[in-house]
C-alpha positions in Angstrom: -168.0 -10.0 90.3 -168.6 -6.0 91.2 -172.1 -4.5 93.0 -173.0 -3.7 89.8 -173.2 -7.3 88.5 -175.1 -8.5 91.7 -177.4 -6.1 91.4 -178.3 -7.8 88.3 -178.2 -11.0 88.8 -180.7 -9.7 92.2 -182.7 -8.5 89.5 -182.5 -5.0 91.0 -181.4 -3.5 87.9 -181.5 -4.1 84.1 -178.8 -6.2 82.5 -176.7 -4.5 79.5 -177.8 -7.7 77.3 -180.8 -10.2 77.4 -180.8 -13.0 75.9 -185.0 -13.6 75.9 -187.1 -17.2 75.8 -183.7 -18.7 75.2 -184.3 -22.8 74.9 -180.8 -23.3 76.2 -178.4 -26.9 76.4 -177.8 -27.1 80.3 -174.7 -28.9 80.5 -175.0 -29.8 83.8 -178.1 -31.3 83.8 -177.8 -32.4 80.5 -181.3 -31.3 79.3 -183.2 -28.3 77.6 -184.8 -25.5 79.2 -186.3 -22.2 78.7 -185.1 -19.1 79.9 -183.7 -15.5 79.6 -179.8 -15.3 80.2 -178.4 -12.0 81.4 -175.0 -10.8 80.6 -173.1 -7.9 81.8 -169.6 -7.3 80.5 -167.9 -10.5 79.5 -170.0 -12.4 81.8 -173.4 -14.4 82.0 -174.5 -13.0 85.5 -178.2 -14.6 85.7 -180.5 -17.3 83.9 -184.1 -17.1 84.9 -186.6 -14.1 84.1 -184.5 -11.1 83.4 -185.3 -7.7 81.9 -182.2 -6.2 79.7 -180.9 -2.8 78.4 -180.7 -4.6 75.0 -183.1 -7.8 74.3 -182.4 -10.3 71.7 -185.6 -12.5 71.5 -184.1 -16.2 70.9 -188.0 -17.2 71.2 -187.9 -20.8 69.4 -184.2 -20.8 69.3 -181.5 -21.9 71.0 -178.6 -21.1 72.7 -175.6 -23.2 73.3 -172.0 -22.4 75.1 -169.0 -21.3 72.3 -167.3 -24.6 71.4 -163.9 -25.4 72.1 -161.4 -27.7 70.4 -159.4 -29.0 73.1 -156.1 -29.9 70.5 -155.3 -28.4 67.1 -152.1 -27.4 64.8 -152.9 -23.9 63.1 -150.2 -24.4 60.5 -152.2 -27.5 59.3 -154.7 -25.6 58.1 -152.5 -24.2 55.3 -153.1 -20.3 56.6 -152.1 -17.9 59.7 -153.8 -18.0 62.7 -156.0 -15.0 62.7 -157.3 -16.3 58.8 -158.0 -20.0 60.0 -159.5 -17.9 62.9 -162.0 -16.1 60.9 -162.9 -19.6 59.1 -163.5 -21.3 62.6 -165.6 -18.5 64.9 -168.6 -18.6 62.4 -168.4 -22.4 63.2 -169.2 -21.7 66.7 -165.4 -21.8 68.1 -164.5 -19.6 70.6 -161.5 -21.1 72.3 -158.5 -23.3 71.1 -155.8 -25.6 72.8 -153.3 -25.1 70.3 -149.8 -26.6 69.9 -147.5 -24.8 67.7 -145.0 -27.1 66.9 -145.1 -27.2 63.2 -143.4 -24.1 63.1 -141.3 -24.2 66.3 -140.1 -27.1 64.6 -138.7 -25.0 61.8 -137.5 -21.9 63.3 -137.8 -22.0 67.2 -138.4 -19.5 69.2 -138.9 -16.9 66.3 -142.2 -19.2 65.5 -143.6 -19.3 68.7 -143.3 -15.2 68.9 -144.6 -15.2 65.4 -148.0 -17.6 66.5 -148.3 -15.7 70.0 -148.3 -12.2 68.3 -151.0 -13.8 66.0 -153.3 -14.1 68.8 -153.1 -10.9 70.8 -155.8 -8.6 71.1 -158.4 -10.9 69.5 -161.6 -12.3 70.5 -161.2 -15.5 69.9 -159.3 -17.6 72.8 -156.3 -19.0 71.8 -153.9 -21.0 74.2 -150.7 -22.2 73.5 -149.0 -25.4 74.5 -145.2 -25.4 74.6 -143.8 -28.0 71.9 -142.8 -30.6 74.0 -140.4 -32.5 71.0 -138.3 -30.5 69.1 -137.0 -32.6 67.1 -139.9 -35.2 67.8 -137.2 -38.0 67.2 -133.5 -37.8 67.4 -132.6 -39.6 64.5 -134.1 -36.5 61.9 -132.6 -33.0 61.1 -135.5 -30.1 61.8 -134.7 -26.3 61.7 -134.2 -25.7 65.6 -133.9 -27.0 69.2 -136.8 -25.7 71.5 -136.2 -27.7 75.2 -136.3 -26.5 79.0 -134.3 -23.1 78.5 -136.3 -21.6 76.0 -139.5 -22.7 77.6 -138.9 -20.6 80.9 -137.4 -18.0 78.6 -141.5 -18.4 76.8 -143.0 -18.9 80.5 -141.3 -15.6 81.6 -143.8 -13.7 78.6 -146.6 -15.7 80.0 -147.0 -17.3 76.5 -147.2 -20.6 77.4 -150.5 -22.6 78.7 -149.3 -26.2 79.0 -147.1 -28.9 77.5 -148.1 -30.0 74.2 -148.1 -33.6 73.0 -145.8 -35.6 74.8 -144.7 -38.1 71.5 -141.1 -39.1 72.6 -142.8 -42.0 74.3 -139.2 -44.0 75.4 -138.1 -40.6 77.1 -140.7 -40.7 79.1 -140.9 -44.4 80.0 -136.9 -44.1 80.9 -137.6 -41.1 83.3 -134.8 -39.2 80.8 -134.0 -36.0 82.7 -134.5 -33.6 80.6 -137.9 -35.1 79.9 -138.3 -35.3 83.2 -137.5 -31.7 83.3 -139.9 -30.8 80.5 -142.7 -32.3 82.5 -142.0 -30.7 85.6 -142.8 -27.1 84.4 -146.1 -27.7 83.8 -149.2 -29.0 85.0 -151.3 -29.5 81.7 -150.1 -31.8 80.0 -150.8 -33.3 76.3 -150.5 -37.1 75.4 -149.5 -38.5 72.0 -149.2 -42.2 72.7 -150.1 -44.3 69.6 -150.0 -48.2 70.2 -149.1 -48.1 74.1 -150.9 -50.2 76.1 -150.9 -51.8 79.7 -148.6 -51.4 81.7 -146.4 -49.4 79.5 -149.7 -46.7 79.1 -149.8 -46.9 83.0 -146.3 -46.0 83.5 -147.0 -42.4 80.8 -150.3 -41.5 83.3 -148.2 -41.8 86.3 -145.2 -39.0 84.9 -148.5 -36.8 84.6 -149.6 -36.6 81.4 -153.6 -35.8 80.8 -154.4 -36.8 77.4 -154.7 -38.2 74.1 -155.8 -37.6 70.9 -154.3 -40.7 69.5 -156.8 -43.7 69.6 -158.3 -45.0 66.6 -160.7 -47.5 67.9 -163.2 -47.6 71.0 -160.9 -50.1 72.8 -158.2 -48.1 72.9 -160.1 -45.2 73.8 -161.8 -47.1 76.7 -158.1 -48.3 78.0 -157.3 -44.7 78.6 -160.5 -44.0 80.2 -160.5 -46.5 82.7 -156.5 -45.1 83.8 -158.3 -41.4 84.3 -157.0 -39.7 80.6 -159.0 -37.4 79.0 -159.7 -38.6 75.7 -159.8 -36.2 72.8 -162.3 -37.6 70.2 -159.9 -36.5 66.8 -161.8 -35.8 63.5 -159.6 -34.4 61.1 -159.1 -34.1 57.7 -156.0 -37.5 57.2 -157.3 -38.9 60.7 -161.3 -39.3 61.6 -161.9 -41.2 64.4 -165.3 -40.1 65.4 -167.2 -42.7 64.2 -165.2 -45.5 65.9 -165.1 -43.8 68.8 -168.5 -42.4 69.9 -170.2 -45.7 68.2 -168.5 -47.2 71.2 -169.7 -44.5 73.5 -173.3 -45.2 72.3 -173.3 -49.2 72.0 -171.4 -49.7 75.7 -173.4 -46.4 77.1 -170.4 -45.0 78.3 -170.5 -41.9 80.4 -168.9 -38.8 78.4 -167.0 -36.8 80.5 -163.9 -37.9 80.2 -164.4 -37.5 76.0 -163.2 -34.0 73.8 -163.7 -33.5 70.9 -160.3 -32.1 69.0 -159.5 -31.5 64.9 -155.6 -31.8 65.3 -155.1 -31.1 61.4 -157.7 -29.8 59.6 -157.2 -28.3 55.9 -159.0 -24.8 55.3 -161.5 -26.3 52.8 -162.5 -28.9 54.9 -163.7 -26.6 57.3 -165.4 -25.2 54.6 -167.4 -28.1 53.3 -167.9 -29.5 56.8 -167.4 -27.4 59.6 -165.5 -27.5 62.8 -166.0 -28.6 66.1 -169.9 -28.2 65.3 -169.5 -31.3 62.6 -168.4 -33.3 65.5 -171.0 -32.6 67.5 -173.5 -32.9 64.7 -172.1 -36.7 64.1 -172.3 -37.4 67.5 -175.6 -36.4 67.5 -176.3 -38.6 64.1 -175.0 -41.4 66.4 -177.0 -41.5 68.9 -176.0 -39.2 71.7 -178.3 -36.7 72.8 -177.9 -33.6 71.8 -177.2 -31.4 74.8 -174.3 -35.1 75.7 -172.7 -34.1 72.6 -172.7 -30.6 73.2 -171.1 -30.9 76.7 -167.9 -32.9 74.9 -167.4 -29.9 73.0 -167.8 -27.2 75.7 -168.1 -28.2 79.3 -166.0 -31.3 79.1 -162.8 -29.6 77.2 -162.9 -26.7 79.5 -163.3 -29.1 82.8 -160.1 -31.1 81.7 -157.8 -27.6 80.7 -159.1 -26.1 84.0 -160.7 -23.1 82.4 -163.1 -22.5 85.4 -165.5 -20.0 84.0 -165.6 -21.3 80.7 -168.4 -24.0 79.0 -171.5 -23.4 80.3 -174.4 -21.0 81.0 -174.2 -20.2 84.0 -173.7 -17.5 86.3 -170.2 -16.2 86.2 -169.5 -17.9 83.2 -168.0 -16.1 80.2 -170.6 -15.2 77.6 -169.3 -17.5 74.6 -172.0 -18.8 73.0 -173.6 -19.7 69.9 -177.3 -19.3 68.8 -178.9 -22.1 66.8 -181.9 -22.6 65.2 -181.5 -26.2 64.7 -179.9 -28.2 67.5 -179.0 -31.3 65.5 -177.7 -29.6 62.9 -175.6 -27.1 65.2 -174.9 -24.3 61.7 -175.0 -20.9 64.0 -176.3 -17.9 63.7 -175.0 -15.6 65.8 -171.6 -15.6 67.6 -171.0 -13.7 71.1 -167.5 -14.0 72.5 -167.4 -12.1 76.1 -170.2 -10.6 76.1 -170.1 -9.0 72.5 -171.6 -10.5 69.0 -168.6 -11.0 66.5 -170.4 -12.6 63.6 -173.8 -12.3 62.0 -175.0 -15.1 59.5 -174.7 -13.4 56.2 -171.7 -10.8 57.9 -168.2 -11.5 57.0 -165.9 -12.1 59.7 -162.3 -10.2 59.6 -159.4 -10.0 62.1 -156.4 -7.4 61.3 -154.0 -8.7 59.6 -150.1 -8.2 59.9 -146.6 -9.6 59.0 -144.4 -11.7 59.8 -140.5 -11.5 60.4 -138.5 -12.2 57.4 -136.7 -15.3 58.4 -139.6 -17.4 58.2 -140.2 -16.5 54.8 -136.5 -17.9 54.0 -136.6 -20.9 55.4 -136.0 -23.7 52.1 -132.6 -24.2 51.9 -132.4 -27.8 49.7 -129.2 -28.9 48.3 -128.5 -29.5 44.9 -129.8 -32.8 43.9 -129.7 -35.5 41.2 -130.9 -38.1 39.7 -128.0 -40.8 41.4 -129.9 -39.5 45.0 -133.1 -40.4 43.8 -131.5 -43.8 43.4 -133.0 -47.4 45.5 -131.2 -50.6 45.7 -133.9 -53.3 46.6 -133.7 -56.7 48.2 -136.2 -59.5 49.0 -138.2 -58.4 51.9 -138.3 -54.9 51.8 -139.9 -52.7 54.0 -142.7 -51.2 52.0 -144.6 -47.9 54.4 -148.6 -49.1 53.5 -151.5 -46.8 53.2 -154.5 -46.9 55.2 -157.1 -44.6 53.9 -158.8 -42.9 56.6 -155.7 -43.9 58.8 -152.3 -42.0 59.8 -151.3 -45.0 60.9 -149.0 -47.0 58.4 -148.3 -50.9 58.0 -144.9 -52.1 57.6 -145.3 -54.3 54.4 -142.6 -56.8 53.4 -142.0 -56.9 49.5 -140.4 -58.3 47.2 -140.3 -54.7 44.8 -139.6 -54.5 41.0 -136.0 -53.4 40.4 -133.8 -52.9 37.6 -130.4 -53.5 37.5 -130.9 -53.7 41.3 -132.9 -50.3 41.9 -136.4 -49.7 42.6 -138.6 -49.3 39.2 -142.6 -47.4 40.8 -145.1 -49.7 39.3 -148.2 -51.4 40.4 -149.0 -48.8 42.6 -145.5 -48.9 44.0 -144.2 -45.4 44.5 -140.9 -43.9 45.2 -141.0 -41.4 48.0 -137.9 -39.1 49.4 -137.3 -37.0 52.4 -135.2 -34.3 51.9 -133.5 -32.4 54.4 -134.6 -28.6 53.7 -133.3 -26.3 56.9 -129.5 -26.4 55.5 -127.9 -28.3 58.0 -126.2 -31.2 56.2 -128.7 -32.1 53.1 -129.7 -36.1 53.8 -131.7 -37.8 51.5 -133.7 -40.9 52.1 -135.3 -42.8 49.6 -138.2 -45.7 50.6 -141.2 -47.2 48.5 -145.1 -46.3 49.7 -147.8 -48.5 48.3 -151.7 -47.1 48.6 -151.4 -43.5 47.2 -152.4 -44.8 43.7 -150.3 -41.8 42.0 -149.5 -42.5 38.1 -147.4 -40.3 35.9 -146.3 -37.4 38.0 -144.8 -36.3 41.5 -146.2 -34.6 44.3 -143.7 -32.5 46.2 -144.9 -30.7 50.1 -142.8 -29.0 52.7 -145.3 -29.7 55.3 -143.8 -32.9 56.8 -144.4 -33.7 60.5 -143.2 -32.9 62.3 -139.2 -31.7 61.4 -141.1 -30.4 57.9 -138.5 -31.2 55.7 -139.4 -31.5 52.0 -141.1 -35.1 51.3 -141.8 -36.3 48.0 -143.5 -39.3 46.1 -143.7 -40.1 42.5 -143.5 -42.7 39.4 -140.3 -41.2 37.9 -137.4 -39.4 39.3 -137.8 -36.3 36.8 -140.6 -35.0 37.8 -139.9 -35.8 41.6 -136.6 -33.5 40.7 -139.2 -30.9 39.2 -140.8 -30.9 42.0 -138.0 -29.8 44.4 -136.7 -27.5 41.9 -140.2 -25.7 42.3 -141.0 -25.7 46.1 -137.2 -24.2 46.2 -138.6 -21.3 44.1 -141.4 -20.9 46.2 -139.9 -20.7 49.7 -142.4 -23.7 50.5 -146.0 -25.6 50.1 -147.7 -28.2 47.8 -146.7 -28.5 44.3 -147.8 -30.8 41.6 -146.0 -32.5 38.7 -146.1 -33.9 35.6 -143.7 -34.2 32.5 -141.2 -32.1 34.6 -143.0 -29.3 34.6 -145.6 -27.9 37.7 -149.6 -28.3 36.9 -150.2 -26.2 40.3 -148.3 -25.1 43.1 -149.5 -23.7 46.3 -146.9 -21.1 47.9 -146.8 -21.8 51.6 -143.9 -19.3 52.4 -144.0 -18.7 56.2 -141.8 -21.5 57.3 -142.8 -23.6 54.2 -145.7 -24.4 56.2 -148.6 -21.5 55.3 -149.1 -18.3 54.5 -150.8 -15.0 55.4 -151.4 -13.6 51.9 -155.2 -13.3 51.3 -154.9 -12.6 48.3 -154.2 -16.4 47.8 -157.2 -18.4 47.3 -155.8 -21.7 49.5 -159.3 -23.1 49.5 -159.4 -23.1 45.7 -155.8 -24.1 45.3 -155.9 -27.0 47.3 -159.2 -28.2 46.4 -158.4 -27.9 42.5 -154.9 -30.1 43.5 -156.5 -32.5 45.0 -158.8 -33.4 41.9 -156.1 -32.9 40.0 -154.2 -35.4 42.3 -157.1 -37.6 41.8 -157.2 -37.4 37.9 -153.6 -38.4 37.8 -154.8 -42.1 40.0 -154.7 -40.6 43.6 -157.1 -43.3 45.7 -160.8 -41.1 46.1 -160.8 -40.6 50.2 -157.0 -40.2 50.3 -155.7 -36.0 50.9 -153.0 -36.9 48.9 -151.0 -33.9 50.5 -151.9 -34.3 53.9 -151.7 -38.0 54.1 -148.2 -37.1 52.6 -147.3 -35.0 55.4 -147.7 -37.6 57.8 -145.5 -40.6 56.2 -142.3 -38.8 57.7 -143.9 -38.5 61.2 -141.7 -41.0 63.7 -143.9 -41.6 66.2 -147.2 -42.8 64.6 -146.9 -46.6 63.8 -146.1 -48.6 61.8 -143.2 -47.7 59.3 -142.1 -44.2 58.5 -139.5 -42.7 56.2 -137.5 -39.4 57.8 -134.2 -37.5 56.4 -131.9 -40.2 58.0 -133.6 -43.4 56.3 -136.9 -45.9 56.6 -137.8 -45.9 60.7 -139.9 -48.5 61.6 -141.6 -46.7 64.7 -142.4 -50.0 67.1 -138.4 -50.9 66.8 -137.7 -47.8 67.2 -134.8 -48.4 64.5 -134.0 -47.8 61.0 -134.6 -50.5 58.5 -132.8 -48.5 55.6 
């Protein structure tokens, strides 16, 4: 702070910015109060009686620190940073923990440089996590390595902010060296530990590791409490575990400040119809948790747990991100200050610059030519079946005895075939398996977005239109496309890295939305994403069963059961 700025805060002189009768959610305290807050620069340099150069009169309204989501995957959200960015802010967002390995995943260090350019010279605050698996198991075929040389080589641009998800859970549990390695370079650390428990879950605290996004029910959100993680309270678009969570909080009265609130993957239009960060805090609050409780997960807590020091609160020497509100329950803003300055307006549109990208990420498909005698499935008694759970990423390994034909699988009853192709043109595997719970009936659905090696997955009743459905993603350079009768009914071109795109000229809202009921004309279950709940059936470190490039992986085995 300068003479200038404790002058101010003194009183002595006049703030550049007032903030008047703010009712403001004290974080610390955990209650309302009434007050002017002074800013001066980026900073909130006094909260008490103040008199300002400007003076917004907030009289009957109420001011709340900008909200953070403390884990999140831009290239989820089907567009480039900066656009998802300008969807987000008017939410109330003003910082993000975000790991990029989607697209680090597909083209290495070219994508990080891609995602780190995105966020320079912007107001929002964006910090990147290093990709901690890449691959995330070794068994699959992604598009590039990312490990310990080309995170100093990331470190030495002062590009990277912490580890991201830690998911290869045995490497870590076997002290692997380069693991081990991995870890050492940083001291925030991401969890990603599905299923493990006791002693197994003490063992992943010890080697450092901070958090988790992964539970699913209160329990296991309590276990990692009680061993000192910071839990981070996912509500997504495929996973939402709010409700489970935070009814826990509220039934066992559980202190909250060890709890986040995160998104993880959230689809464009679901911002849209529901928010961000704010929609967790607004079903916190329909819950039970007291407002200002709720408000600290999303601000105060996130920012105590990444060690941003002046960040979360309004207080003095505290960066002025905040939101104003004139409904605390229902947490919709209407202004937007990040550092000091207003970036949104209600009624105001909200733009960053835009820019492009480097070629090679637009060139990314590279599918071999395939047929019909790929597509093929030879069944036996007992075979592993990956089971929906709506609601769920989290799969159950079902035992069946499928219909077959001459010895091959024949999709009926809700049985579907589904196929991972290998798309980064390194040796073109193909794995066929059977998924029950999608609900899909005459037609294919065909996405590049595939966690976490993102090659091109694919589920359908009959092999012709799963073909189709290649054939067009291949034309495309990438995204969702939608089949029936061999031909597309939609397709929605995701050409940076197959994963999203920067055109805005492409309605991705629309697009999706309009698949989706499509999806769901054609028999897709109502509360299944088909596409996103796709894109996590080839993830190999989310239990139960999975299906990647190199076969069926059953993920507690940790082996291939086809």
């Amino acid at each position: 702070m300068d003479r200038e700025q404790m002058q101010i805060a003194e009183g002595r002189k006049k703030a550049p910015l007032v903030f008047k009768n703010a009712v403001i959610a004290d974080v610390f305290t955990g209650r309302l109060r009434q007050a002017d807050v002074a800013v001066a620069g980026e900073y909130i340099v006094g909260v008490g009686s103040y008199s300002g150069e400007e003076e917004v009169d907030l009289t009957g309204k109420f001011l709340i620190p900008g909200l953070v989501d403390a884990h999140m995957h831009f290239e989820s959200s089907l567009v480039s940073p900066r656009l998802f960015l300008e969807r987000i802010v008017p939410c109330g967002t003003t910082t993000v923990i975000a790991d990029p390995h989607e697209i680090v995943n597909v083209a290495g260090m070219r994508g990080l440089e891609y995602m780190t350019q995105e966020s320079r010279g912007i107001a929002p605050r964006v910090h990147w996590m290093a990709p901690s698996c890449v691959p995330a198991n070794a068994l699959e075929t992604n598009g590039a390595d990312f490990g310990p040389s080309e995170m100093r080589r990331a470190l030495r641009k002062d590009s990277l902010f912490g580890l991201g998800e830690v998911m290869d859970i045995p490497s870590v549990l076997a002290c692997d060296p380069e693991m081990m390695e991995k870890l050492s370079m940083f001291q925030r650390i991401d969890g990603h530990a599905p299923g493990v428990t006791g002693k197994s879950l003490n063992a992943y605290r010890l080697a450092g590791i901070a958090t988790d996004h992964e539970c699913s029910t209160f329990e296991q959100a309590l276990e990692r409490v009680e061993l000192g993680f910071y839990v981070q309270i996912r509500q997504g678009t495929a996973a939402r575990n709010l409700d489970a969570i935070v009814s826990g909080i509220v039934r066992e009265k559980l202190p909250t400040d060890r709890f986040l609130f995160c998104t993880d993957d959230k689809h464009l239009d679901d911002v849209r119809k529901n928010g961000h960060i704010n929609f967790c805090v607004r079903r916190a609050i329909e819950l039970g948790l007291r407002p200002v409780e709720a408000i600290r997960m999303a601000t105060f807590n996130p920012a105590q747990a990444y060690g941003l020091k002046n960040q979360g609160a309004i207080a003095p020497g505290y960066l002025a991100d905040l939101a104003v509100l004139s409904d605390l329950s229902l947490v919709e803003p209407e202004e937007v200050y990040i550092s000091g300055q207003r970036v949104w307006k209600k009624g105001e549109a909200y733009a960053l610059p835009n820019h492009g990208c480097n070629p090679f990420l637009k060139r990314t498909v590279k599918l071999p030519e395939l047929t019909k005698e790929q597509l093929k499935l030879p069944v036996r008694p007992d075979f592993p079946v990956i089971g929906i759970i709506p609601g769920e990423i989290v799969t159950k390994k079902l035992l069946m005895d499928p219909p077959e034909q001459d010895g091959y699988f024949t999709p009926v009853n809700g049985l579907l075939k589904i196929a991972v192709v290998e798309r980064h043109g390194r040796n073109g595997h193909v794995a066929v398996g059977i998924v029950s719970g999608i609900g899909l009936r005459g037609g294919a659905i065909g996405s590049t977005i595939a966690h976490d090696s993102h090659n091109l997955i694919l589920v359908g009743d009959n092999d012709e239109d799963m073909l189709a459905a290649a054939k067009e993603l291949q034309r495309c350079q990438g995204g969702y496309t939608l089949v029936s009768g061999g031909k597309p009914l939609m397709t929605l071109p995701l050409p940076i890295g197959g994963l999203f795109t920067n055109d805005r000229k492409v309605n991705v809202e629309e697009i999706a939305a309009r698949m989706k009921e499509m999806a769901h004309g054609m028999g897709v279950e109502e509360g299944i994403d088909p596409f996103m709940t796709l894109s996590f059936l080839s993830l190999p470190v989310i239990p139960e069963l999975r299906i990647i490039d190199a076969g069926i992986y059953d993920v507690t085995t940790g082996e291939l059961v086809r």
